[in-house]
N, C-alpha and C positions, 0 to 999 in steps of 0.2 A: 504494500500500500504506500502511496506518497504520501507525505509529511511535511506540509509549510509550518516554519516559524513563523507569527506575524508577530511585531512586537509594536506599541504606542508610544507614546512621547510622553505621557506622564504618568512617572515612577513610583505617585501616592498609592498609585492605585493595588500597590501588590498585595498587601493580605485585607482591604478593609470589609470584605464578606466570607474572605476563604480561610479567616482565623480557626482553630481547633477549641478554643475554650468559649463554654457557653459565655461569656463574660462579653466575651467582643463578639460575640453573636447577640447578645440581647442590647452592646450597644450602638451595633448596624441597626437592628431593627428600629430603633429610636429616634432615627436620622430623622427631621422635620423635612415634610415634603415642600418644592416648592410652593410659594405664596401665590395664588387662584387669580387669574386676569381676569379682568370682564369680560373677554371674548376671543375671540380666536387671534392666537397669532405666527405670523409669518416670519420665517427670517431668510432672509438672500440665499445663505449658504444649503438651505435644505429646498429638497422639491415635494415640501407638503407644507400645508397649514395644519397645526395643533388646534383644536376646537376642546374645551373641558366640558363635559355633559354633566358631571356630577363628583361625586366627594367619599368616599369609604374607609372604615376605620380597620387598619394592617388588611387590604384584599390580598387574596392569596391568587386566586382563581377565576376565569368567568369566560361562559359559557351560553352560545344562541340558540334561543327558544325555537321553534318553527313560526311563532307570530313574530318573532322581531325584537321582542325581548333578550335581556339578560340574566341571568344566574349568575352573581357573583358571593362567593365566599368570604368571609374576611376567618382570620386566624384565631381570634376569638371563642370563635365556635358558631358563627352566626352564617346563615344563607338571607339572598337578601336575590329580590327581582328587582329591577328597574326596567322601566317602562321607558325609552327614549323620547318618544314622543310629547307624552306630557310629561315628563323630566320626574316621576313619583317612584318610590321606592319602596317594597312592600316587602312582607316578613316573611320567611318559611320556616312552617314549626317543623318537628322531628326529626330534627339533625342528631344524630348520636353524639354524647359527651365525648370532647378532646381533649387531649390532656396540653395544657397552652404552657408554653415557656422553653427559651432557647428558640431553635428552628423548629418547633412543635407547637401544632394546633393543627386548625383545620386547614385541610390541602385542597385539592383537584377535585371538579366540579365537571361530570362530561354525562352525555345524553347517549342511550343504546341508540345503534342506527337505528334500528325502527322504534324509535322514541314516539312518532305519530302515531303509530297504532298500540304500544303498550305502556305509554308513559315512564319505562324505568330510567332513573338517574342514577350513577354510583359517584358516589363522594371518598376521598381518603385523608385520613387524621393520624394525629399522634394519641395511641388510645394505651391508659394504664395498664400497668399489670400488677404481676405480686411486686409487694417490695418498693424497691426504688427503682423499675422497671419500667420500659415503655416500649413502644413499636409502633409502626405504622400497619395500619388496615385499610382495605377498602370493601365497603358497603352497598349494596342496591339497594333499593325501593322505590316505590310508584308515586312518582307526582298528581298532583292535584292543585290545578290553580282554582281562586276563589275570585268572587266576581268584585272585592276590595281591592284587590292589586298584590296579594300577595296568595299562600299556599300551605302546602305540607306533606310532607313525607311519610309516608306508612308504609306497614309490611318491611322496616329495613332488614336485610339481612348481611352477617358480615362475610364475604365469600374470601377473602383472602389475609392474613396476619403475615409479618413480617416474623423470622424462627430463626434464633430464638429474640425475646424482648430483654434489653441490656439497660444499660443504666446511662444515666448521660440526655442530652436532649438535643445533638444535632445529626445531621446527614440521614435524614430522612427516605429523601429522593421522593418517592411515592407521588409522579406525576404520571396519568390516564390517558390511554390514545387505544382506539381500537384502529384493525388493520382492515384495508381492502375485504381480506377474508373472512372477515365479523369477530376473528379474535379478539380477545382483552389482553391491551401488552400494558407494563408494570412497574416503571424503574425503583428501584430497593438498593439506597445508600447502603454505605458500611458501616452507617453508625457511630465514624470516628474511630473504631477498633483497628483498622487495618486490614489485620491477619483473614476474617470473614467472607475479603471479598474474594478471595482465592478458596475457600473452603467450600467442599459440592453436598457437603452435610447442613447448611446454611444458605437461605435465600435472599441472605445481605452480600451489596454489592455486586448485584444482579439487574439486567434486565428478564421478568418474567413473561409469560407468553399463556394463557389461559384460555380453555371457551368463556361463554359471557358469562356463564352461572357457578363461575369459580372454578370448575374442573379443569385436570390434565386433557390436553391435545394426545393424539396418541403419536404424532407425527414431532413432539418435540424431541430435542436431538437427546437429553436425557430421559428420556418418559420410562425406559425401560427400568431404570435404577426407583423407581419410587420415593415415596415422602415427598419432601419440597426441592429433592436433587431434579424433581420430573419435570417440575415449574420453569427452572432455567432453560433460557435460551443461551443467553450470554455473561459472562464472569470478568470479572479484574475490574472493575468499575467504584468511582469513587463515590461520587453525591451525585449522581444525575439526576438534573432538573429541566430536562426540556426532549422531548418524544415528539417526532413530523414524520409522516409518512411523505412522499411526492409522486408526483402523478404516474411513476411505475412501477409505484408499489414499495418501493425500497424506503426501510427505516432508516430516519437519522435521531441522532442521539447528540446531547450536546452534557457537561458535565464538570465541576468545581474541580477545579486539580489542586497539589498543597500550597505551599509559597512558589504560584507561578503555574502554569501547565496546566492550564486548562484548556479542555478538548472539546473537536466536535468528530464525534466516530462515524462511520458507516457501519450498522449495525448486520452481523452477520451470523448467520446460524452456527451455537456450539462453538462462539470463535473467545478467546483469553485474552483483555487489555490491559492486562497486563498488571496492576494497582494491586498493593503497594509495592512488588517488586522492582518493576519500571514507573517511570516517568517524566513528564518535558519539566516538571517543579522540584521541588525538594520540599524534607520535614520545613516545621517551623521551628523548632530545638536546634535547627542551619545542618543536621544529616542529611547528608548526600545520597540523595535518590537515583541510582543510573536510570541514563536515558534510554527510549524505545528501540534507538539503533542499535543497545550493546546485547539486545535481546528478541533477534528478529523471531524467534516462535509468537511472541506474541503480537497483536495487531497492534500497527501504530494511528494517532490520530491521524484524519486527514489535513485538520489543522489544529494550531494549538497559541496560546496565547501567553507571551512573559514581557513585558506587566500583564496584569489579568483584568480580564472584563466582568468577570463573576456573572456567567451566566445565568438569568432566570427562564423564562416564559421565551417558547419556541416557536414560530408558524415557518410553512413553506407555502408563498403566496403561489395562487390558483385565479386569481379575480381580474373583473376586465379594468378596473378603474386606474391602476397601473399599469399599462401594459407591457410595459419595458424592463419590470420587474416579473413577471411569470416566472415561474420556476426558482425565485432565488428565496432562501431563508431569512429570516427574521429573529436574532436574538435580544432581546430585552437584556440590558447591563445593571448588577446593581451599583457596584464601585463605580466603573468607571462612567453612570446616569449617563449611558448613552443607548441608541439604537443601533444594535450594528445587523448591515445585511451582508449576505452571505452568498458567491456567485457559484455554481455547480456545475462540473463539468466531466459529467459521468460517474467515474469513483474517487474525485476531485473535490477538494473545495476550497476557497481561499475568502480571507474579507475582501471584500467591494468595495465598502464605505461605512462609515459612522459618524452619525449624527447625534451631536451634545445635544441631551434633552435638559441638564439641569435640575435632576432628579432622579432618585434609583427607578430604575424601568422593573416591576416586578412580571410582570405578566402582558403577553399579546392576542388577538384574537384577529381573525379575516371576517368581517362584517357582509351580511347575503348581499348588500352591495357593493362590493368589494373594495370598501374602507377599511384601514388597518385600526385596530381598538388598541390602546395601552392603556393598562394602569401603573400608576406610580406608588411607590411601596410607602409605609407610612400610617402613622395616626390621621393625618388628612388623606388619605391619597388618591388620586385625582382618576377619573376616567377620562380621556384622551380620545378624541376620533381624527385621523388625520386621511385628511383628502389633497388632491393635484393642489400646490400652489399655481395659483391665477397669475 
């Protein structure tokens, strides 16, 4: 596989999301989102207008309705609708309890394709266990909007647990995408432990690969080994936090590397990235992590980032309102509060551009008219629509 360095010009940006101790994780989250203009604005150097439609307190997630609405999450624990149109924001009850602190609470917020005809949502959290334990899960059940503006959840059920539940509260991953083929694919941090993501007894530091109602595939590359070795598709993985399918089917994966090295993969069946072993970063204790080259069994990124972008929220645009963009990826930055897109060329990829938003980018979405949605992470944090600058 080929491997771009890309590297930016400003050096702040090395560990201010990719820290290991909860400490500097709960004081990333803290960051004050920027200050809310009246209306949209434009700047030279980008070919969009920023429009702010609304406001949310730490959004994790969000997600479109078939009317046009939104589902967005905040970490808290809360599911929240917004209505674009008249700018109103309404509740949904029966969200399962999260366990909130560090990079824990509630996550990813995505609709079964045939959302139309059965209403199921699956939501994933940071949920208790014995002890001083935790893990991430994901849950289905059946929406019900209410003719208020808001909803709720019933019948949830939890169809997948993270194994085992550890102590600690970051690297989650536990971001939701089904595949072309209506699979449920998974990504599952390492939790900060390391050692897990290499372990086939452990479904940390994995990407997983499921049918919708939780079950093993029988065609996954482990399925034959059983337990949660069956789950895996993919291994060596740090905190992945962004899951895009593109128009042929192929997964990309994007993911926190340590001080430095953060990746975006092309996701491949049964394939080892290799973490903690290799690396484009090192510890943050300054141990030296060898790099992908000194260990060609395992897959190296297609690219990788030192300084770091601190990937969040992932799309690969499909929409006509861009058109010059098709096909290129969209990562959300939390450190480095930028937008950076991503050009593709075949089992390539390199950055294109990045554009300072002036704010952690937490999360993206492709709107059914294909406007790009961002939110900005944060106790205010801002929902974003950006369309062609005029």
């Amino acid at each position: 596989m080929t491997k771009y360095l890309l590297t930016a010009a400003i050096a702040t940006v090395l560990a201010a999301c990719n820290n290991t101790s909860d400490a500097a994780s709960a004081a990333a989250q803290a960051l004050p989102a920027a200050a809310t203009p009246a209306a949209a604005t434009a700047d030279a150097d980008k070919p969009f207008t920023a429009t702010p439609a609304a406001e949310f307190n730490q959004p994790w997630a969000m997600t479109f309705l078939p009317d046009g609405r939104l589902l967005v999450s905040e970490r808290q624990g809360a599911l929240k609708v917004f209505d674009i149109a008249s700018k109103k924001t309404g509740n949904v009850s029966g969200v399962p309890a999260v366990d909130y602190g560090g990079q824990g609470g509630f996550g990813d917020v995505v609709l079964h394709p045939q959302f139309a005809s059965n209403g199921l949502v699956y939501v994933s959290y940071a949920e208790k266990g014995d002890g001083d334990t935790r893990g991430a899960a994901v849950a289905r059940g059946k929406l019900t909007l209410d003719g208020n503006g808001g909803g709720a959840l019933s019948a949830m059920k939890v169809i997948w647990r993270q194994s085992p539940k550890v102590t600690d509260r970051g690297h989650y991953g536990h971001r939701i995408a089904f595949g072309p083929d209506g699979k449920l694919w998974i990504s599952s941090g390492e939790r900060q432990k390391f050692d897990p993501a290499q372990d086939m007894k452990s479904n940390l530091g994995k990407i997983v690969r499921l049918n919708d109602d939780g079950s093993v595939p029988a065609d996954n590359p482990f399925a034959e080994q059983g337990g949660v070795t069956a789950q895996i598709w993919s291994l060596g993985h740090r905190n992945p936090l962004g899951l895009a399918f593109n128009a042929q089917g192929q997964l990309w994966e994007h993911e926190m590397g340590p001080k430095g090295g953060d990746e975006i993969n092309r996701i491949e069946r049964g394939a080892n990235y290799g973490y903690p072993i290799v690396s484009n970063g090192d510890h943050y204790d300054g141990k030296i992590i060898p790099d992908h080259d000194t260990r060609p069994e395992f897959n190296a990124p297609e690219a990788s980032w030192n300084p770091v972008i601190s990937p969040a929220g992932f799309v690969i645009y499909s929409g006509d309102l861009f058109p010059d963009w098709k096909g290129d990826g969209f990562i959300g930055g939390l450190s480095s509060q930028s937008l950076v897109r991503i050009e593709f060329d075949g089992d390539k990829a390199r950055e294109a551009a990045r554009y300072e938003m002036g704010a952690r980018i937490r999360e993206i979405e492709q709107g059914p008219d294909g406007a790009i949605w961002l939110l900005e992470d944060g106790t205010q944090g801002r929902l974003l629509k950006l369309t062609p600058a005029s």
